[in-house]
N, C-alpha and C positions, 0 to 999 in steps of 0.2 A: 550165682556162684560159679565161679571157672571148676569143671572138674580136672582132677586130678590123674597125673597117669597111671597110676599103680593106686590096688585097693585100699591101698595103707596111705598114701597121700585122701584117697576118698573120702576114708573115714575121720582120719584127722580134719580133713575142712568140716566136713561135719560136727564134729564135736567143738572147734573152735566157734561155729556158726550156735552150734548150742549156745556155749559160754555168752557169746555175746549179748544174746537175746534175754538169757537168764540175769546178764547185767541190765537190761535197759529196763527187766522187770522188774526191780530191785527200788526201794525207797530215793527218791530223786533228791534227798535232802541231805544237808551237811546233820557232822557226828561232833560231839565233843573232842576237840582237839587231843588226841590221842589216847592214852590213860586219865588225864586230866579231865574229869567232871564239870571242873568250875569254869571253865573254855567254852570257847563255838569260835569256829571260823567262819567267813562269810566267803561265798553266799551259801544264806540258810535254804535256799531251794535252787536244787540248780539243774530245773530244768524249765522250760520256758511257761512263766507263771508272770506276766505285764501289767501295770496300773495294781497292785496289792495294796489293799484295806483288809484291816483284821478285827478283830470287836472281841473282848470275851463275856464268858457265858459260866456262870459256875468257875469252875478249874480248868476250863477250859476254851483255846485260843481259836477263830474260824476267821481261816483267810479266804477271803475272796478274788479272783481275779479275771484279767480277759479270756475271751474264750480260748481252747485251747486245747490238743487229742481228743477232738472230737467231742467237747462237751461246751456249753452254752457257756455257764457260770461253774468254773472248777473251783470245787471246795475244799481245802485243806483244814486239816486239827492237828493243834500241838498241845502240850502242858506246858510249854517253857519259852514260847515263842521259837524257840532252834530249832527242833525236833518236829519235824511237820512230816504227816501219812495224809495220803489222799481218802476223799470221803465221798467223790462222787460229785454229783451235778447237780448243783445247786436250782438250777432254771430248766428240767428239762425237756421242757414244752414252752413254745414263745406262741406270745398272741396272735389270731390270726392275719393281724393288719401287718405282721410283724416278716421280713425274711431271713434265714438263717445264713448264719458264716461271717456277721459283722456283730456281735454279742460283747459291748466292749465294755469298761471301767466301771463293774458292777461295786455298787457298797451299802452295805448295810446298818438300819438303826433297831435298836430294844424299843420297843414303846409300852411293852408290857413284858410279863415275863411269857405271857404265851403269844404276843404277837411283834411279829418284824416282818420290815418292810426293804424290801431290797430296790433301789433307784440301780439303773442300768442303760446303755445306748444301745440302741438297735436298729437296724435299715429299715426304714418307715413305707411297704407298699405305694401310698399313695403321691408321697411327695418326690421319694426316691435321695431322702438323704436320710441322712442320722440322726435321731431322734432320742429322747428318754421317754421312759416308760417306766412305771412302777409293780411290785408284786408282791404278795403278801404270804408269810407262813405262820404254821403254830410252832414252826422249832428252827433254829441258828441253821442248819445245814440244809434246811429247806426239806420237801421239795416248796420254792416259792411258784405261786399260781396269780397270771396276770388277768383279770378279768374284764379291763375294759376296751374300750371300742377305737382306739385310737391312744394316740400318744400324749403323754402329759406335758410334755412341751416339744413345740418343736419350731423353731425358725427358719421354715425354710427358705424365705428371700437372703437369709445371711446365713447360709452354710449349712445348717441345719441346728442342731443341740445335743453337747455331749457332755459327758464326764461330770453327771451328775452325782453331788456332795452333802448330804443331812446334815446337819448339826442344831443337837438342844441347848440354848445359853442357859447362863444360871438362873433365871427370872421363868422357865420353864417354857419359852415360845421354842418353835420350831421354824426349821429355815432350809431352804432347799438355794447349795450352790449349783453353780454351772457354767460351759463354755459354749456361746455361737460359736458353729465351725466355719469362721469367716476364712480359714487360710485355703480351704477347699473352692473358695469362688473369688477369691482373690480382695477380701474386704480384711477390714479390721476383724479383731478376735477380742474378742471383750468376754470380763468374768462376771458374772451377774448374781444379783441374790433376789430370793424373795420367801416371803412368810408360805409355810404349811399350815393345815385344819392338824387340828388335837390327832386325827385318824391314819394322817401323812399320805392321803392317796390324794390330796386337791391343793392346789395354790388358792394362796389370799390374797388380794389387793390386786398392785402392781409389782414388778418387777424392777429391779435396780441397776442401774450401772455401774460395777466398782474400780476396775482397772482393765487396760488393754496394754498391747504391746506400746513401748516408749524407747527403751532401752538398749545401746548395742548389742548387749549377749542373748539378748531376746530372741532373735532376730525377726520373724515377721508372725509371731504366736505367742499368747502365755496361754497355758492351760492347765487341768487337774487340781480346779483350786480344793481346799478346805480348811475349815478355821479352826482353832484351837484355843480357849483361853487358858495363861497361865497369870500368875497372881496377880488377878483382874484385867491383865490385860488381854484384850483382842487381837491375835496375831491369825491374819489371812496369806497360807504356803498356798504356791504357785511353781508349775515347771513354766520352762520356755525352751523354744528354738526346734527345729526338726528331731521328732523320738528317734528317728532311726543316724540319728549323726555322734560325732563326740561332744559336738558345743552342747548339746541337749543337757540343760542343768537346771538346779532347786534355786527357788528367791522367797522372799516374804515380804510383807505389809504390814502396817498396824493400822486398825481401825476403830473408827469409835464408837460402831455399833454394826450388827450383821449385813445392816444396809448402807454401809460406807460413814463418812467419806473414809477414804483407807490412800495410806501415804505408803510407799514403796523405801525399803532400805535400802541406804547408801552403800551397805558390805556386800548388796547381792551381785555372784549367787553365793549363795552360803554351802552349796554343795555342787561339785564339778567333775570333770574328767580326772583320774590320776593314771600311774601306773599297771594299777590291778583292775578300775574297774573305768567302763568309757559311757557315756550317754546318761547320768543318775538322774533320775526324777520319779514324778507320778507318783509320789509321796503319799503317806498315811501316817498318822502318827498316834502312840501308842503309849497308854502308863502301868507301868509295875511296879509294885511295891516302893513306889516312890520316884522313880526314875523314871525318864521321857526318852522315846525309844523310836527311830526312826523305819519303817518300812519302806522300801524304793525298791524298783526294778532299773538292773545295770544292765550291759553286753560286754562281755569276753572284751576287752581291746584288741581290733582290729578285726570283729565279726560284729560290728554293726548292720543291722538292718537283715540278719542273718536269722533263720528260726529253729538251729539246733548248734548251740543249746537253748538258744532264742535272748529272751532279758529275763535274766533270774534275781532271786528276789534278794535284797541284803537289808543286814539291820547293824545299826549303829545309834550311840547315844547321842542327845541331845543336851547339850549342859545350858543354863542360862545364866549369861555374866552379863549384870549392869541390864537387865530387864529385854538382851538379847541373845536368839537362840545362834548356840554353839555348834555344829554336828561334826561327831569327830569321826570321820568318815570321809570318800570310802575307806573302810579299813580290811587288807588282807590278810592280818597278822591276828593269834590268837590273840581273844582279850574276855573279861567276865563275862560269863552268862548274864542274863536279865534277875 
């Protein structure tokens, strides 16, 4: 802080230097658009919270996302999806094969109501890339504790393995998505699937191949898959292109079962750069009270690759016309709560 020449200028930087701090200690999330209740603006967090997956639990909403102020797996809770207070750190101890400061695209499943399991990427000792790892709590907000000896997948002749995705189909198997970090060593980047154990801490079988980069907006990545079924059908979202750019945008697939074969949409991306928000992707997607509800992390346009206020989190709906998803997004303008 420059001092001031006179005591009175002194104490003014002072107390401005307070205000400030007192702002940044202040809830990082958007408010109902004014006096209106039935509003939210986007974005609902807006302070640097990347790759967002949310689950609820009761009445209540746990976002998880990259690491970030100094915490592994930062956890958020809301009641209404908008309204998000920080809860702490969901991972606060990594395994010890594990090193810290790369803690990225945590997300979690229910598999009981006292047990979840959090899939997460973390820099792997031994191999020296990025890896997934699993951990296990008795409660949504953790603390999750990883207990084994090594990584639960990890590629590392092909970039390593990230951005790993659970999902339970309606027939009750389990399934673990994920990305080789092939754009890291200069290979393909392929999204993979494969069977979970009933316990979700072990792979079954083999491993699948579902799609890789093809497509000009692509450009040489897809990643952050996860699947969603809506009435019956199998829809596998996927981002692409470099996180830190504008092209960075959402696409989809439809498949005919978790282990492919999965045919890519002719409309993609279905979510893009606009005015308000630059780089969308790294999607989650979420249902409330009937309605499909999109989680992404954007950047400020024209603070790409930037980490204050970093990529904040926005939510926007999902409609489905003709058996394909809609997202009316980004959107900067007030519009209904969830």
């Amino acid at each position: 802080m420059r001092a001031g020449t006179s005591r009175r200028r002194g104490a003014a930087a002072v107390l401005a230097a307070a205000l400030l701090v007192a702002g940044c200690g202040q809830n990082p999330t958007s408010t109902s658009t004014g006096d209106d209740v039935s509003t939210f603006t986007n974005p609902v967090v807006r302070s640097d919270n990347p790759d967002p997956q949310a689950i609820r639990v009761g009445d209540t909403w746990y976002l998880f996302s990259t690491n970030a102020g100094g915490r592994n797996v930062p956890v958020l809770t809301s009641p209404d999806l908008v309204q998000w207070s920080p809860a702490g750190d969901a991972l606060p101890d990594l395994p010890a094969w594990a090193l810290t400061g790369k803690t990225w695209a945590p997300e979690v499943i229910e598999l009981a109501p006292d047990r979840f399991v959090l899939y997460y990427t973390v820099a792997d000792k031994e191999s020296g890339r990025q890896c997934v790892g699993r951990a296990v709590s008795s409660a949504p907000q953790g603390p999750y504790r990883d207990d084994s000896t090594g990584p639960l997948i990890c590629q590392a002749e092909t970039g390593g393995s990230i951005d790993a995705s659970p999902f339970r189909d309606t027939d009750g198997s389990l399934w673990l998505l994920w990305k080789n970090d092939g754009n890291a060593v200069g290979v393909d980047t392929w999204l993979w699937s494969q069977r979970l154990a009933d316990d979700g801490l072990t792979l079954v079988g083999e491993p699948t191949k579902l799609l890789k980069q093809t497509e000009p907006w692509e450009g040489t990545l897809i990643e952050g898959p996860f699947l969603h079924r809506q009435d019956g059908k199998l829809y596998l979202f996927f981002a692409a292109n470099a996180y830190d750019r504008a092209e960075y945008a959402q696409g989809y697939a439809v498949c005919e079962s978790p282990a492919g074969p999965c045919v890519k949409a002719p409309e993609n991306p279905i979510l893009k750069s606009n005015g308000v928000a630059s780089g969308p992707g790294h999607a989650s997607m979420v249902v409330a009270d009937g309605r499909t509800w999109l989680l992404y992390h954007a950047w400020p346009p024209g603070q790409e690759g930037t980490v204050d206020p970093g990529r904040q989190v926005w939510l926007d709906e999902v409609v489905w016309e003709n058996g394909k998803p809609v997202v009316k997004g980004p959107t900067g303008t007030p519009q209904p709560r969830p």
